[in-house]
C-alpha positions as CSV (number, residue, x, y, z in Angstrom):
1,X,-23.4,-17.3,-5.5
2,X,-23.6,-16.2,-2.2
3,X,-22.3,-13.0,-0.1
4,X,-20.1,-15.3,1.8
5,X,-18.8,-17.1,-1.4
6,X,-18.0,-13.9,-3.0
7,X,-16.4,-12.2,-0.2
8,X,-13.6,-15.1,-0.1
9,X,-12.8,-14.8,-4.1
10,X,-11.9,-10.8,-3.3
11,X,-8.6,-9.8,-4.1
12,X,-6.1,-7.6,-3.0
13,X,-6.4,-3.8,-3.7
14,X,-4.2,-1.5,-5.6
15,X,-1.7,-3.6,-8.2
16,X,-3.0,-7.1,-7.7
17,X,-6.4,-5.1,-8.4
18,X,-4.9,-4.3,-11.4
19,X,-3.5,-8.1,-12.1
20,X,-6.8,-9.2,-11.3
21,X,-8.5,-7.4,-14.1
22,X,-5.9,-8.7,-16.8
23,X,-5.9,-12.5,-15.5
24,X,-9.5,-12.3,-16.3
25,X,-9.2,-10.6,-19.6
26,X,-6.5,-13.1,-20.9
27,X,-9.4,-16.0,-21.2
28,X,-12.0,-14.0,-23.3
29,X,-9.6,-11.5,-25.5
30,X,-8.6,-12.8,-29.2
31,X,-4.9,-12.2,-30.3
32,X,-5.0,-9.1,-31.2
33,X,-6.6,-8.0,-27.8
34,X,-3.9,-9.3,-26.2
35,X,-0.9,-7.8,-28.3
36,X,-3.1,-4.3,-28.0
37,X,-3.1,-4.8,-23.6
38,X,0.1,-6.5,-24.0
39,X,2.0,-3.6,-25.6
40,X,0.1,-1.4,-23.0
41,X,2.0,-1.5,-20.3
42,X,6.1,0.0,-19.5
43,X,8.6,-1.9,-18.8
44,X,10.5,0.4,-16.2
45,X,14.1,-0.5,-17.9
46,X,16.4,2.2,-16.0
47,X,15.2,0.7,-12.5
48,X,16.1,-2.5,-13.8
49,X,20.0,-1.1,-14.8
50,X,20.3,0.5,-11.8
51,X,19.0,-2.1,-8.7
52,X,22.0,-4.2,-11.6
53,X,24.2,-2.0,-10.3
54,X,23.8,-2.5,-6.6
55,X,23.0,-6.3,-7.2
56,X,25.3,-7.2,-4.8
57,X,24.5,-5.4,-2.0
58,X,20.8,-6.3,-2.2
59,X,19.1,-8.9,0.8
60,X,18.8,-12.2,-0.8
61,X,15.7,-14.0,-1.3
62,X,14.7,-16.6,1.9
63,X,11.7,-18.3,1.1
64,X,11.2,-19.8,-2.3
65,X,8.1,-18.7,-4.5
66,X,7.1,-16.4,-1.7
67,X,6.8,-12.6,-3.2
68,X,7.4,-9.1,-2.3
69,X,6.0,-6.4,-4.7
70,X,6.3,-2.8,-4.1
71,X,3.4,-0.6,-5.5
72,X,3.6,2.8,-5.5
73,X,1.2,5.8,-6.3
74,X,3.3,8.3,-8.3
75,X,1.9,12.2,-8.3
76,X,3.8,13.2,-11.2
77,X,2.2,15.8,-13.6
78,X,3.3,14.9,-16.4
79,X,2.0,12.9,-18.8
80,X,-1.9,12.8,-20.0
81,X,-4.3,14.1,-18.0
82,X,-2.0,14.4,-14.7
83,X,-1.0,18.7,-15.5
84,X,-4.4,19.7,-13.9
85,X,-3.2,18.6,-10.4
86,X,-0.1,21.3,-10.6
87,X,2.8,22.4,-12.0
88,X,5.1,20.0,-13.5
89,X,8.8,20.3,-11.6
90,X,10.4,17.6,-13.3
91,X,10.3,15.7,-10.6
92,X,7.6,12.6,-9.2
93,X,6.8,12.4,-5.7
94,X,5.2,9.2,-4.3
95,X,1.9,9.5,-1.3
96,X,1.1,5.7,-1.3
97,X,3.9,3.1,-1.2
98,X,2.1,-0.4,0.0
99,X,4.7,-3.3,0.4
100,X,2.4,-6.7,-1.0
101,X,3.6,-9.7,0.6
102,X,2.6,-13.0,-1.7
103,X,3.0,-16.1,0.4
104,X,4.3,-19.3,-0.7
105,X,1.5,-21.3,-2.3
106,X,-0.5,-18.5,-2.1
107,X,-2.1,-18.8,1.1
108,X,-2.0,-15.4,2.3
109,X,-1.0,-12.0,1.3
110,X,-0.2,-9.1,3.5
111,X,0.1,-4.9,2.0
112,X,2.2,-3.3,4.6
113,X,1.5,0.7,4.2
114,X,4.7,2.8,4.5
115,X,4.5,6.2,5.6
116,X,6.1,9.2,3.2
117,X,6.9,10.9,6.4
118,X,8.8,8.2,8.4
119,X,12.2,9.2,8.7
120,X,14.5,6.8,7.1
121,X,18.5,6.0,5.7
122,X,18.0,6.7,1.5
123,X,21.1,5.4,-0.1
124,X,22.8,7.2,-2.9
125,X,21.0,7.3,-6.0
126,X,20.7,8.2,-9.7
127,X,19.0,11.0,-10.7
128,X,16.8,11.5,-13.6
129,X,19.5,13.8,-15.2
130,X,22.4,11.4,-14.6
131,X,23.8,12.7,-11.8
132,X,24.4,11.0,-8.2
133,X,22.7,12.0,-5.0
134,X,24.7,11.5,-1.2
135,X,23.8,9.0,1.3
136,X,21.0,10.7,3.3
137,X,18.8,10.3,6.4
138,X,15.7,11.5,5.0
139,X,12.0,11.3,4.7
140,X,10.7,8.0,3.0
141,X,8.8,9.9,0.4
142,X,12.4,11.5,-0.3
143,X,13.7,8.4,-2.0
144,X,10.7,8.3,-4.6
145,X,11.3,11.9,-5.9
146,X,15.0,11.9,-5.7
147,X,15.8,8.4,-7.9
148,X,12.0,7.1,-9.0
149,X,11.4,3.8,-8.4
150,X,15.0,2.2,-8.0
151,X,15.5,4.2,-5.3
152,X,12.9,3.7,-3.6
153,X,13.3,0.0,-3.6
154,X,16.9,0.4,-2.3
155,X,15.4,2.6,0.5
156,X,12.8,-0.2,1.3
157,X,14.9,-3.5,1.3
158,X,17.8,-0.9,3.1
159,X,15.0,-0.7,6.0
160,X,13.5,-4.2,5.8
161,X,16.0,-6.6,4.6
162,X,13.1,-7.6,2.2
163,X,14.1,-8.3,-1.0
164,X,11.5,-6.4,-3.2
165,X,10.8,-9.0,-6.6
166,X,8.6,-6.9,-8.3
167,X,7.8,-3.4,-8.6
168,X,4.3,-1.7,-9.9
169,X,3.9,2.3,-10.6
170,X,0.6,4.2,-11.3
171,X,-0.1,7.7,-11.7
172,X,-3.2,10.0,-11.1
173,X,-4.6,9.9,-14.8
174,X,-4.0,5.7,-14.6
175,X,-5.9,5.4,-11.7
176,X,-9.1,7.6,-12.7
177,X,-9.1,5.9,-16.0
178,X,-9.4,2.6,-14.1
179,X,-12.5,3.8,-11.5
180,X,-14.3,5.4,-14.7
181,X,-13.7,2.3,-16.5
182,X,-15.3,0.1,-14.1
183,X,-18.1,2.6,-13.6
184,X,-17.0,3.4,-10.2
185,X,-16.5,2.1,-6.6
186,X,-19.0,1.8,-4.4
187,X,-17.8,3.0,-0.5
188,X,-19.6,3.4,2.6
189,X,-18.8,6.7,4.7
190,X,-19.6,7.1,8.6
191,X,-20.6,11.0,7.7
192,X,-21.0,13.3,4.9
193,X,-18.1,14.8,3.4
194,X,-17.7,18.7,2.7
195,X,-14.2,19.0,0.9
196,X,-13.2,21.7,-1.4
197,X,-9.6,21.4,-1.8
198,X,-10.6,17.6,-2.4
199,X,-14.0,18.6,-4.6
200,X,-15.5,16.2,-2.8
201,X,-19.6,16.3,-1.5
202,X,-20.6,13.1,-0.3
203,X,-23.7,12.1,1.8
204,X,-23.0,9.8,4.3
205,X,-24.0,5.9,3.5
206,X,-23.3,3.9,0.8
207,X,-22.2,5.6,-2.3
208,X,-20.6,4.8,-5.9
209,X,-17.3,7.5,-6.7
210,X,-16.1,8.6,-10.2
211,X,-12.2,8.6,-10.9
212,X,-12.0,12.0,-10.2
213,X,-14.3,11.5,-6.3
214,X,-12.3,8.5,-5.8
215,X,-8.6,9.9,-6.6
216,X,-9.7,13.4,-4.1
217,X,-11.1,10.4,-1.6
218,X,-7.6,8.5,-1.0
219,X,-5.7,11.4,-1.6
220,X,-7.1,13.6,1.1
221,X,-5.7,14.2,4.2
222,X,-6.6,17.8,6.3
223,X,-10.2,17.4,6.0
224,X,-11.2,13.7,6.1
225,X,-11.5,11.1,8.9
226,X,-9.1,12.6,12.0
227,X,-6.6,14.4,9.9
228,X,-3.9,12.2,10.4
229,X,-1.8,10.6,7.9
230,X,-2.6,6.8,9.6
231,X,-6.3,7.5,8.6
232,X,-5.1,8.4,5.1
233,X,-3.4,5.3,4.8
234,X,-6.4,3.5,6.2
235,X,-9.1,4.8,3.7
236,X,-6.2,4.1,0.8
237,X,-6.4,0.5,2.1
238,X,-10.2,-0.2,2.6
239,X,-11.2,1.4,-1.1
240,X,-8.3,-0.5,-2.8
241,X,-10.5,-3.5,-1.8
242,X,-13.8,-1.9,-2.8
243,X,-11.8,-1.7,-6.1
244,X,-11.3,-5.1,-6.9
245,X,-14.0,-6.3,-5.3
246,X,-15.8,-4.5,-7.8
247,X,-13.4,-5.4,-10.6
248,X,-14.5,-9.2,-9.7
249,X,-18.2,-8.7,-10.5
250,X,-20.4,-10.4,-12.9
251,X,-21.4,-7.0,-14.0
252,X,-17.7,-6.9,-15.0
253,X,-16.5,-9.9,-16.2
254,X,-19.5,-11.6,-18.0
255,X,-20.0,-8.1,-19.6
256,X,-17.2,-7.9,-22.8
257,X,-18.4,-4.1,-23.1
258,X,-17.2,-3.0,-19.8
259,X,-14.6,-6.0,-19.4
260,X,-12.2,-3.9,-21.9
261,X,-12.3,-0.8,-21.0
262,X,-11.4,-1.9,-18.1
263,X,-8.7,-3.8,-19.0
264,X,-7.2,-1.1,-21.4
265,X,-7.3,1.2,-18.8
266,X,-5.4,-1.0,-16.0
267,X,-2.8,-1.9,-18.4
268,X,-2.0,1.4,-19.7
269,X,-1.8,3.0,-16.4
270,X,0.9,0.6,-15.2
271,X,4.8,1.0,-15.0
272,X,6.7,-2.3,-14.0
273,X,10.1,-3.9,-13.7
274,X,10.4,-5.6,-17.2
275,X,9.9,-9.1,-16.0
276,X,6.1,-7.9,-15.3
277,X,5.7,-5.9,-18.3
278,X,3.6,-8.6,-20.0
279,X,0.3,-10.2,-19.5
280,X,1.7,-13.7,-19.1
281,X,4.1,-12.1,-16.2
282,X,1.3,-10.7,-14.4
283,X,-0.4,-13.8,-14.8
284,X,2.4,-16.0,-13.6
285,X,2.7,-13.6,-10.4
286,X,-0.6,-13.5,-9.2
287,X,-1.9,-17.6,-10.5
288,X,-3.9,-18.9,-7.8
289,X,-4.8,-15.4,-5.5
290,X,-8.4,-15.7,-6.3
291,X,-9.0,-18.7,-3.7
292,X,-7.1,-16.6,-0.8
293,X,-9.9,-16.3,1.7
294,X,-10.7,-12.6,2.9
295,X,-9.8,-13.0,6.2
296,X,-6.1,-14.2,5.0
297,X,-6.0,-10.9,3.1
298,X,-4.3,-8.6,5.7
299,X,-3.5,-4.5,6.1
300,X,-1.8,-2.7,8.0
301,X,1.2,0.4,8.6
302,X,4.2,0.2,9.4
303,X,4.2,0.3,13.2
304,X,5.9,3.7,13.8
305,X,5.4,7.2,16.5
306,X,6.4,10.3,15.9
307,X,10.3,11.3,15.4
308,X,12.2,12.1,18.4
309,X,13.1,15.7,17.0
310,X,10.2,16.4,15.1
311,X,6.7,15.3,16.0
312,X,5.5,16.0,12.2
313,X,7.8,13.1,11.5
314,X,7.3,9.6,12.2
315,X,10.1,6.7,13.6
316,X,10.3,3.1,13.3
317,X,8.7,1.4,16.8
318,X,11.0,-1.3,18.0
319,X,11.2,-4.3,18.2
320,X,7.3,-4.2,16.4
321,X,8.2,-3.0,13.0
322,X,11.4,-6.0,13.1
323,X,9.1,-8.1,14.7
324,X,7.1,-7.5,11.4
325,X,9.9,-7.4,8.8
326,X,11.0,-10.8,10.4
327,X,8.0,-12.5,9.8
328,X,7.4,-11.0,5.9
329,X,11.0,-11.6,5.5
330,X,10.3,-15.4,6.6
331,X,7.1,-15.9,5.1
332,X,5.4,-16.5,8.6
333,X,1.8,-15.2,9.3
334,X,1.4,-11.9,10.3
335,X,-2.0,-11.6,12.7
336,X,-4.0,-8.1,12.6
337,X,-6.8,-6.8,14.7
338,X,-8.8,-3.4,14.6
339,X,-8.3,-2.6,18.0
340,X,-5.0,-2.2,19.8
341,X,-3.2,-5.7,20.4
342,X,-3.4,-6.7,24.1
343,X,-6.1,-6.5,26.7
344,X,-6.9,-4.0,28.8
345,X,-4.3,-4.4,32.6
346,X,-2.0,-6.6,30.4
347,X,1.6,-6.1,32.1
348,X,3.8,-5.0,29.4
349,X,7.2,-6.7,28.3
350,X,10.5,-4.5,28.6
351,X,10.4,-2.9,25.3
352,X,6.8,-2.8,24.2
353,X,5.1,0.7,23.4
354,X,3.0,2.4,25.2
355,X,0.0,4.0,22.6
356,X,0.7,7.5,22.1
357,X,-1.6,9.7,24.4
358,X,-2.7,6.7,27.0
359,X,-3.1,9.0,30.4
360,X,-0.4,7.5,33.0
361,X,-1.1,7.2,37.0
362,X,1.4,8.9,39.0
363,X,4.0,6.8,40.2
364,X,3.2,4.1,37.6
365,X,6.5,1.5,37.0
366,X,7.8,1.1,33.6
367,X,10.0,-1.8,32.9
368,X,12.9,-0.9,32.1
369,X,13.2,-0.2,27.9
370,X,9.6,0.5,27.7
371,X,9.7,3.7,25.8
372,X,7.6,6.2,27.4
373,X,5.3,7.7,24.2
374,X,2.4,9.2,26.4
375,X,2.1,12.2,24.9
376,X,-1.1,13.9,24.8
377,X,-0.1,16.2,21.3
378,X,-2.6,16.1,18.5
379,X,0.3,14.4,16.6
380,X,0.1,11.7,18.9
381,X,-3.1,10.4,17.4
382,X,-1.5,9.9,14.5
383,X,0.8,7.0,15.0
384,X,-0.2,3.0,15.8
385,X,0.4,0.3,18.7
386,X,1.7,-2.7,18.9
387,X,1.4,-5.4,22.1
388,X,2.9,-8.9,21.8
389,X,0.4,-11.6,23.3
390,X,2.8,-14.1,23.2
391,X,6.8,-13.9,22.4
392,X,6.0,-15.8,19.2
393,X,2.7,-14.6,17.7
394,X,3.0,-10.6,17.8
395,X,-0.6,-9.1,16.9
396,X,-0.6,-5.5,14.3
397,X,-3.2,-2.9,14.4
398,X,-5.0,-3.6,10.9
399,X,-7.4,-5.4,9.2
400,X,-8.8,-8.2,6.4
401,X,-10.1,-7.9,3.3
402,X,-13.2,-9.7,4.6
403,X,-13.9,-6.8,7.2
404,X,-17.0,-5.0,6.8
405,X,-16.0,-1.5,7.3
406,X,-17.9,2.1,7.3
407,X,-16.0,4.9,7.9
């Protein structure tokens, strides 16, 4: 099988990594392989009581077998193997919230990163010792630490109007045990790396990290890439891929040995809403993503610059990040590109925003409602673009499974 071949048949990183594994599994495990995986994973039950609660307030559903899955990185330290990364306070905080985007028929799929520093409004919520937090307008990593999971989707379809379907919830010890298990991912890095606070040494190039490199890798922030939380987000993104696409190897899945390991370790790391807490539901979600093509496997953030009162915040960009809600919301296509939408002396549209730090001529016209974000602050840097080519097809800063990226 060719490069090209294999390339198309790559899934999509972080929980429908995960689903990809146990789809695969299901064909070659006896019975009692599948009861042991089976039994694996949680079913999140008090999520499911409490979005009950608020079931009528919730955005309905708009396109039929189209799907909206919310995965989320917990950093809790409890549980096995998570106490070495701190204290545990009781609480979980979440770094890495990706909303997946299943299209109808399984065309497409989209992961939309959100930032845990975007300013948002978090709804009243239960707390893990009963008790009942106000109304808020908060940081979006806020929700996740203050009521879990349930939450967190309240704060999400609040925001969106996406109805969320599913949700998917792995810790630190989860996703180690997963990298180790599938002898680890191979990524490619632009320059070495030299991180203590991450124990990461790297050589630039091509190179294979264990579950401890990789979890210090998409977890770092200060000392990799530019600093900023966007290039984070980014590198979260690109090794999610590198994940499944070495989950999807024959080295993998014609290899029984390694195939369960693997699969034990995916399972047990997972916490879902109970109607994916089963192999047959993961199954039934995810039937038919193996024939998406790469290049109809799209990333990308939230388009959003930094808050208006604090520039270590971050705020929604309108009308981009509706533009993009809209179109997830409506199950249209979303188009990405690596470099900022538009070209170069494009006249912008009332409304559309300027990239943060682009140098301005004196005496240059804005249209009226352009919002003027050319600052030159390092915190600028930080935040994306958006440009509309046409009022119908806007364009996001992101990329495709099928990119071939070094960084």
């Amino acid at each position: 099988m060719g490069l090209g071949r294999r390339r198309r048949r790559r899934w999509l990183g972080a929980g429908a990594g995960v689903v990809a594994l146990l789809v695969v599994g299901t064909g070659v495990a006896g019975w009692v392989v599948y009861a042991k995986l089976d039994g694996n994973i949680t079913p999140d039950e008090a999520a499911a009581a409490e979005l009950a609660r608020y079931a009528k307030e919730r955005p309905t559903a708009l396109v039929k077998d189209a799907r909206n899955v919310l995965l989320i990185g917990s950093d809790s330290r409890a549980g096995d193997g998570n106490s070495e990364y701190g204290r545990d306070s009781g609480t979980e905080r979440s770094d890495t919230t990706i909303l997946l985007h299943l299209s109808a028929g399984r065309r497409s799929a989209t992961a939309v990163s959100i930032p845990r520093d975007l300013m948002v409004d978090v709804p009243a919520c239960r707390r893990p010792d009963g008790s009942r937090s106000a109304p808020t307008f908060a940081m979006f990593n806020y929700s996740f630490q203050t009521g879990g999971s349930a939450c967190t989707i309240r704060t999400v379809e609040k925001l969106t109007d996406i109805r969320i379907d599913h949700h998917v919830v792995v810790d630190f010890h989860g996703f180690k045990k997963m990298v180790d298990a599938l002898d680890g991912v191979e990524v490619c890095l632009k320059e070495p790396i030299r991180d203590k606070a991450a124990k990461l040494r790297l050589p630039a190039g091509r190179v294979t990290l264990d579950g401890e490199q990789a979890l210090g890798y998409v977890r770092a922030r200060k000392t990799l890439g530019d600093g900023s939380d966007t290039d984070r987000m980014d590198r979260q993104q690109r090794f999610l891929g590198a994940l499944v696409n070495k989950a999807q190897s024959n080295d993998v899945l014609l290899n029984p040995v390694k195939l369960y390991p693997v699969l034990d370790a995916a399972t047990s790391s997972l916490t879902t809403d109970p109607d994916l807490a089963s192999l047959r539901g993961l199954y039934e979600l995810v039937r038919g993503l193996r024939e998406i093509p790469t290049e109809q496997v799209r990333f990308l953030t939230v388009p959003r610059e930094s808050y208006v009162y604090n520039a270590n915040r971050d705020q929604l960009v309108e009308p981009a990040a509706e533009k993009l809600f809209e179109r997830l919301r409506t199950d249209a296509p979303v188009s990405v590109t690596r470099k900022t939408p538009g070209k170069p002396g494009t006249p912008l549209k009332p409304g559309t925003p300027l990239k943060p730090g682009t140098p301005l001529k004196p005496g240059t016209p804005l249209k009226p409602g352009t919002p003027r974000n050319n600052s030159t602050s390092s915190e600028s840097s930080d935040h994306d673009t958006y440009a509309s080519p046409s009022p119908s097809e806007p364009v996001f800063r992101g990329n495709t499974a099928g990119d071939q990226l070094c960084t």
